[in-house]
C-alpha positions as CSV (number, residue, x, y, z in Angstrom):
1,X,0.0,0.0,0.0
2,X,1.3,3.5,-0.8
3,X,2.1,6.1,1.6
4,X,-0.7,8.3,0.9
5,X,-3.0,5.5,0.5
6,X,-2.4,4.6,4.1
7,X,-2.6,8.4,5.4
8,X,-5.6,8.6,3.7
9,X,-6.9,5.7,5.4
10,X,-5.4,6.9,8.6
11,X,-7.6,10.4,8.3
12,X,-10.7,8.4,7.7
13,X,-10.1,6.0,10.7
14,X,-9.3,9.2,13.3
15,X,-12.4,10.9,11.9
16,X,-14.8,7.9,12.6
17,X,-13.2,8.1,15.8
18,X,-13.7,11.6,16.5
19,X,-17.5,11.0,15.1
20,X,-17.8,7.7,17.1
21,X,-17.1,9.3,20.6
22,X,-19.7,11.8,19.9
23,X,-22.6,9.6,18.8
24,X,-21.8,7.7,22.3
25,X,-21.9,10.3,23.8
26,X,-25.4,11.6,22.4
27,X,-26.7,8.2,23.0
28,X,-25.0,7.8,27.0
29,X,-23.4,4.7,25.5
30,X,-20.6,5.2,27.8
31,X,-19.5,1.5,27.2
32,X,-18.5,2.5,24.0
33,X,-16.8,5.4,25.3
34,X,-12.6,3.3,26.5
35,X,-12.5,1.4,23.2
36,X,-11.6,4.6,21.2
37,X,-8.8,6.0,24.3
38,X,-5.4,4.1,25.3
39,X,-6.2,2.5,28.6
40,X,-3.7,4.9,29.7
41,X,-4.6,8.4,28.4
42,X,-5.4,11.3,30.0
43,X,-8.1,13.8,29.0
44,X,-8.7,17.4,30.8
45,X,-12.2,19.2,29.7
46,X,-11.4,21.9,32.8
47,X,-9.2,22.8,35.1
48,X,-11.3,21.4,38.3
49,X,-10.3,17.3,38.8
50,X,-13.7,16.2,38.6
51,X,-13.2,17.1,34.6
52,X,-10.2,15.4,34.4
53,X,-9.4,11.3,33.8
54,X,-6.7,9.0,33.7
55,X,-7.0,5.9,31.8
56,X,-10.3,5.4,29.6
57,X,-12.3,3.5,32.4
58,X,-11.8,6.3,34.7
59,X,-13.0,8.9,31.8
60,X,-16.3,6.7,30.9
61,X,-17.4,7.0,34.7
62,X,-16.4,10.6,34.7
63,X,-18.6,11.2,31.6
64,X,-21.8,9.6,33.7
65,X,-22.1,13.3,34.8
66,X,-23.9,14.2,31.3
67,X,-26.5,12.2,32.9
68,X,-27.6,15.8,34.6
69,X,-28.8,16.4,30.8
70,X,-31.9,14.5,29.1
71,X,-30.7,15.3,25.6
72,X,-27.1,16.4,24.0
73,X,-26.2,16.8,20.3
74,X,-22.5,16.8,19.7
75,X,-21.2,18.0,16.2
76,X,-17.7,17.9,15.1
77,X,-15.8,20.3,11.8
78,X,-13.1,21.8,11.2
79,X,-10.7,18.2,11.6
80,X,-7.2,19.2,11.2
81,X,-4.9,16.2,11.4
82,X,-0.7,16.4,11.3
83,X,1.0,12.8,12.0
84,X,3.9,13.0,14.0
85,X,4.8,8.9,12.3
86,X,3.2,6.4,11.3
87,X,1.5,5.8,15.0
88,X,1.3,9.0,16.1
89,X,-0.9,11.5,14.9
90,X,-2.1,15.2,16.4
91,X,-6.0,16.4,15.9
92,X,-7.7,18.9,16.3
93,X,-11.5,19.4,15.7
94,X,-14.1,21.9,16.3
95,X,-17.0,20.9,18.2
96,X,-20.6,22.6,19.1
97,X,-22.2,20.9,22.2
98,X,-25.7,21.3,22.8
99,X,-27.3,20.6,25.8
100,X,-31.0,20.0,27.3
101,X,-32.0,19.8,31.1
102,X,-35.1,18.1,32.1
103,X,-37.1,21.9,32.8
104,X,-36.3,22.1,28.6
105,X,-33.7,24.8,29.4
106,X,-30.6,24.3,27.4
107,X,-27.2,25.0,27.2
108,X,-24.5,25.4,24.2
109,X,-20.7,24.8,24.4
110,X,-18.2,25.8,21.4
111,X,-15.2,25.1,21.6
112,X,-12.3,22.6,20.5
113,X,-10.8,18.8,20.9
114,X,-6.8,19.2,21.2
115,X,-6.0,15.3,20.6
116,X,-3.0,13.3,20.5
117,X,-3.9,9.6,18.6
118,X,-1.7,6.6,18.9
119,X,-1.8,3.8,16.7
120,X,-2.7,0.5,18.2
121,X,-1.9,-2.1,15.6
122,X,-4.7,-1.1,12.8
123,X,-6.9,1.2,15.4
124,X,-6.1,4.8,16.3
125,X,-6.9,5.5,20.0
126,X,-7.4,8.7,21.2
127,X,-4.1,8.8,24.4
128,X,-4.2,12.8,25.0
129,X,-7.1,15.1,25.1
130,X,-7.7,18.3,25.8
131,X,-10.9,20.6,25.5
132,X,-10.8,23.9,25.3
133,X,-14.3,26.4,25.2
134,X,-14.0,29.1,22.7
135,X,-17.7,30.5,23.9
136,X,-20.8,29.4,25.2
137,X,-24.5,30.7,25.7
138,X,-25.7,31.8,29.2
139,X,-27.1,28.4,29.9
140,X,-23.4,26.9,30.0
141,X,-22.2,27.4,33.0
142,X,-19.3,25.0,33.8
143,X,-15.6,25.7,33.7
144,X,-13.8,24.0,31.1
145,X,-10.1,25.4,29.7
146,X,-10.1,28.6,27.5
147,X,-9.3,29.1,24.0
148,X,-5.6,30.7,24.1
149,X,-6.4,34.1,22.1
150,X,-4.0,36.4,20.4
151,X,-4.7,39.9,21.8
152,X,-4.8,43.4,19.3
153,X,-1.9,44.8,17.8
154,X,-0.8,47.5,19.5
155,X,-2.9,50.9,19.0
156,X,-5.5,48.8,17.2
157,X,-8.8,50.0,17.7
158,X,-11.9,48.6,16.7
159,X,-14.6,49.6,13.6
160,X,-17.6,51.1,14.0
161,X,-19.6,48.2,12.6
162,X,-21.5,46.7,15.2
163,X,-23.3,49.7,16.7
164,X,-21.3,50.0,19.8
């Protein structure tokens, strides 16, 4: 098999990874959840422990706290993959969470997966991940890592476009 044969099946397999660990999540199939991670990883969605696992058993128990919600809708873009070899690969996707409590109220997360994938034999796993919130609406209220922004160039000041 050619190189960029294989790397193109390698971005198809990360993606159905990446998709895979959101349609578990939608559906609380939290079994599925440790057979897309290293037994090993580590995953940080905040900077409070409770948000953070070690090893992919840990992280499927963590996740029962999306229990709290009766309905979620994860949806992934924006899939930028770089491999490192041919076993190691860095990802990074875009992700809108949406969120429903039992009162109907909802909440809305955007934000990013940072993810380092490791090759186990044929399968990518998911080893490293971190999420980090570029916004939210006012119904999101929990504190995950922020989005790392550039700030203005010095003496930069803003148009007059938005009325303010």
């Amino acid at each position: 098999m050619s190189m960029a044969l294989r790397e193109f099946g390698d971005r198809i397999a990360i993606a159905e990874v990446l998709a895979r660990y959101c349609r578990h999540l939608d559906e609380m199939n939290l079994d599925g959840i440790p057979p897309l991670f290293t037994r090993d990883c580590l995953v940080s969605y905040g900077p409070d422990p409770l948000l953070e696992s070690h090893g992919a058993e840990a992280l499927a128990r963590s996740l029962q706290r999306l229990w709290r919600w009766s309905r979620t809708s994860h949806h992934l873009s924006n899939i930028e993959i770089s491999f490192d070899d041919d076993a190691h690969a860095r990802v990074r996707s875009y992700v809108i969470a949406w969120h429903e409590r039992d009162d109907g109220s909802t909440a809305t997360l955007f934000g990013s997966y940072c993810d380092e994938f490791l090759r186990d034999g044929e399968i990518w796993r998911i080893a490293r991940r971190r999420q980090e919130m570029h916004g939210s609406d006012a119904g999101f209220r929990v504190n995950l890592h922020r989005l790392a922004r550039r700030p203005p160039p010095r003496g930069w000041q803003p148009p007059q476009i938005d009325g303010r």
